[in-house]
N, C-alpha and C positions, 0 to 999 in steps of 0.2 A: 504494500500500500504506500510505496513512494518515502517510506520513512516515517508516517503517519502512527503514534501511538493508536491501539483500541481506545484507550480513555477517551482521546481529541473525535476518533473517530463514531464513538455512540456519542459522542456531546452534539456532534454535527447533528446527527441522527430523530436527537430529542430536540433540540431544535426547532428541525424543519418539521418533525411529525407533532410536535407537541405544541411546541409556540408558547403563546399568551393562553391558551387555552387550557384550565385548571380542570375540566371534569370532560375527559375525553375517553369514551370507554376503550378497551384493552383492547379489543378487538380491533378496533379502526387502528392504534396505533402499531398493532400487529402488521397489517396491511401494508400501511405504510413503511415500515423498517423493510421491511421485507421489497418491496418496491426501489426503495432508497440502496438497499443492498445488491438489486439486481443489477441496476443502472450503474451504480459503481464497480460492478464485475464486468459490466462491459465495457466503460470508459478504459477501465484497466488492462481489458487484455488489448484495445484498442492499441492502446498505449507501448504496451510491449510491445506488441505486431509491428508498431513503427518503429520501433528502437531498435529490434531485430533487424528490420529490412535497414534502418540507414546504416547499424555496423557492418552487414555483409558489403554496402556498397565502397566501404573505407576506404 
């Protein structure tokens, strides 16, 4: 995760699923980590994928 502690990364997490919003049941915020986690597995291997291809080009 780029150097990204867990802790920084569920803070992101609760954040963006939780917000200002104090009585949000478990379940939505299930949905959403989960959603949040997926997108980040794809930015990520995105991410590799380009790293890969510009070191073989070196």
């Amino acid at each position: 995760m780029w150097g990204c502690s867990c802790a920084a990364f569920f803070s992101v997490v609760k954040r963006q699923c939780v917000g200002p919003r104090l009585s949000v049941p478990q379940k939505c915020i299930a949905m959403c980590m989960d959603r949040y986690m997926d997108s980040w597995n794809t930015v990520s291997r995105a991410y590799n994928s380009r790293l890969q291809r510009e070191r073989a080009n070196m």
